[in-house]
N, C-alpha and C positions, 0 to 999 in steps of 0.2 A: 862353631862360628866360621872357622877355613872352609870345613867343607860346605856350609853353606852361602859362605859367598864364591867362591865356585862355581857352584851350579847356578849361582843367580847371575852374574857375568854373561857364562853360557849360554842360558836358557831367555833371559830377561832383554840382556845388552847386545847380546851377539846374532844368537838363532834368529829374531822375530825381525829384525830391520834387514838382515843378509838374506833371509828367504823374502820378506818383500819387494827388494831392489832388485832380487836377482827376477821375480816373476812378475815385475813389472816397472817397462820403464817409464809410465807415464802414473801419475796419480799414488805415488807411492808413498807418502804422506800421510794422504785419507787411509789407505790400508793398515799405516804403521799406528797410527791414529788409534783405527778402530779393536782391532787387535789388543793394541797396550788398553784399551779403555775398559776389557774385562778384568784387568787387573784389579781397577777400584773397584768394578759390579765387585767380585770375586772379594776384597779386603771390606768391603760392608756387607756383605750379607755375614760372612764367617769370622768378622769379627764380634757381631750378633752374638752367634752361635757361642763360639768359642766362651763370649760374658756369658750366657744361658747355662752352658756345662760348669763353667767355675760355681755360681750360684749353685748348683743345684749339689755342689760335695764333691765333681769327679776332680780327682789329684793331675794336677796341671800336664803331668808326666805321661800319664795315660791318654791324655786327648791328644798331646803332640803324636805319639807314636800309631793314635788312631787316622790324624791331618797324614802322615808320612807314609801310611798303607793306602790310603784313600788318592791319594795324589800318586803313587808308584800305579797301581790297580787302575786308575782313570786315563793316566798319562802316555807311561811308556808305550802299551801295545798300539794304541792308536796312531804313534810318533811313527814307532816302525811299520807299521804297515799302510801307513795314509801319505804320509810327508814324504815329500822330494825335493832334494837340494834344488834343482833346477828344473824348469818345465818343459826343455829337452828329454828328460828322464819318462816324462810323462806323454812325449809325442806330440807337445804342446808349443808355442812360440811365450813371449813374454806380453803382455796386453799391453798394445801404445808401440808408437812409431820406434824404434830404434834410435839411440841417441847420436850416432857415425852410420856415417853411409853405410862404413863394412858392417854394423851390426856390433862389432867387437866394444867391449866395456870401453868410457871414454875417461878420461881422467891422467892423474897423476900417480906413480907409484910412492906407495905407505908412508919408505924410508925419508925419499924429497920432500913429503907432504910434511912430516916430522921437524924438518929443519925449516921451519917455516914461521912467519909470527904469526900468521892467521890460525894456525893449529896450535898454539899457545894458550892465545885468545880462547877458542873453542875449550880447550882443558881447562881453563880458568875459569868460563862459565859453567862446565860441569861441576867442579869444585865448588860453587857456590851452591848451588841448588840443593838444598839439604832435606832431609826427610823431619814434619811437622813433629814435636815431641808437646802435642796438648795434652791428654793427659799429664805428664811430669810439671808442666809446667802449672797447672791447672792443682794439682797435686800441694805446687808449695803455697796456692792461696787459700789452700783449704782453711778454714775457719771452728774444724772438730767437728761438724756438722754432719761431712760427707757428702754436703750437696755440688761443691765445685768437683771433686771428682767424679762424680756422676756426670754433669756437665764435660768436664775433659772426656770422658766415652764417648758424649753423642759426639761431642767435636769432631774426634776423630772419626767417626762414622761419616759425618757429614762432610769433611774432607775427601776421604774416599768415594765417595758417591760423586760428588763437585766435580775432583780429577776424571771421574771416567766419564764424564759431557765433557769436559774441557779436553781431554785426550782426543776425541775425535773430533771437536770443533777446530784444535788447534793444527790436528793434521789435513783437513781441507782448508785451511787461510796460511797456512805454510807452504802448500804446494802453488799458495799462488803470489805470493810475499812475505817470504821467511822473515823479511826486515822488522816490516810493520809486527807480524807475529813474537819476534824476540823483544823487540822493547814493549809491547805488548802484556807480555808475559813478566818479564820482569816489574812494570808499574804494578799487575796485581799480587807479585809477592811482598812490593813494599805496601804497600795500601792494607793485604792481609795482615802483615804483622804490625803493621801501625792500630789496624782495628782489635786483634786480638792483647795489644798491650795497653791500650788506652780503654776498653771496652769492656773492663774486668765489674763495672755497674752494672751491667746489662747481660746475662745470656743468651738475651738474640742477638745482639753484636758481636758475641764471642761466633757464632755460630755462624752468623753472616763473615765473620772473617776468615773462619777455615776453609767455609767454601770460596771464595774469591782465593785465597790461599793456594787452593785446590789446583788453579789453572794456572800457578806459575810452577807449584811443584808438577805439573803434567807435562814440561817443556824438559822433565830432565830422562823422559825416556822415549818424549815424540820431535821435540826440536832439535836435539844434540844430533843423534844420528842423520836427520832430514839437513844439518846445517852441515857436518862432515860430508855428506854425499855432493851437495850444492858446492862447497868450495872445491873438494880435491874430488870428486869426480867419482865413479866405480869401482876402478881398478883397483884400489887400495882401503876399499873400503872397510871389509871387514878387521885390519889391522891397527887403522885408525880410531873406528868408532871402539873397539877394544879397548886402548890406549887409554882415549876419553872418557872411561868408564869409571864415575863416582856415584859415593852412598854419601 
């Protein structure tokens, strides 16, 4: 679990907003957007898969270790030899007007940004943002039947699918009012979970709520960083949106 939240920090919260911002000052948003949105492609299709191999006898153990070959073998070689911190590296400029005349990152640095109540604020709302637990939940309505947990799966699928439209939806109307976007996002996490707890009649309702669900949990890996950038600037960015970094 350490070393796996590690590399998800890294790779998740850190690498994909810091290489946006840095190769683009304009529309960085819709990038961050689109990027994080294969996430959910990526947690609905294989979590699919993953139900299919369970069913079918393979020991839970052997599929993890086959996920962990499959993603080192897919991952790494491409990282190094495709990826550039900066598009200087590449011969390239950043896409979009420069945010200072001199070109130079504009902002506040990390430390000052830190002692701040607007960065409080911003951790606060990372803090809330939490990851859907339908199945478990779905889990204690069971009735011996085995059909609400069946239900809890697609939920979850259909969250995942939900998030990855709402992750790029929400990084083009972020880039052009974070405001509107945040409280936005916030009414459909209460509205998801008002439908998913009142809705336990219906499983299109339950299903309808994960998704709506879907586009507030999408704010906590496209807004957070897009809202750290907009208040304290570039400079300090990557130290901050770290910072800000919750599960």
């Amino acid at each position: 679990g350490l070393m796996m939240g590690l590399g998800e920090v890294g790779l998740l919260w850190l690498a994909v907003p810091t290489l946006c911002n840095k190769w683009f000052n304009q529309k960085s948003g819709t990038i961050i957007g689109a990027c994080m949105a294969f996430t959910g492609i990526g947690g609905a299709i294989w979590l699919q898969v993953f139900n299919a191999l369970i069913a079918s006898g393979m020991d839970v153990w052997t599929i993890y270790m086959i996920w962990g070959i499959a993603a080192l073998v897919t991952s790494l070689p491409f990282t190094l030899l495709c990826i550039r911190s900066t598009p200087e590296e590449a011969g390239c400029l950043p896409y979009g007007k420069p945010q200072t005349a001199s070109g130079k990152p504009a902002g506040i640095d990390a430390s000052k940004a830190m002692k701040s109540v607007a960065f409080y604020a911003v951790f606060l709302l990372a803090g809330i943002i939490v990851a859907q637990q339908f199945p478990k939940y779905t889990k204690s309505l069971d009735d011996g039947t085995g059909t609400f947990i069946a239900v809890g799966v697609t939920m979850a699928t259909v969250m995942m699918a939900s998030q990855a439209i709402c992750k790029l939806a929400l990084g083009v109307c972020a880039d052009k009012n974070s405001k509107l976007s945040f409280f936005a996002a916030c009414a459909c996490g209460i509205l998801g979970v008002l439908l998913v707890w009142f809705g336990t009649g219906s499983a299109m309702i339950l299903y309808a709520g994960s998704a709506v669900y879907g586009f507030f949990f999408a704010s906590c890996v496209v807004l957070v960083p897009i809202l750290v950038r907009q208040l304290f600037g570039q400079r300090g960015f990557s130290a901050s949106a770290c910072t800000t970094d919750s599960d």
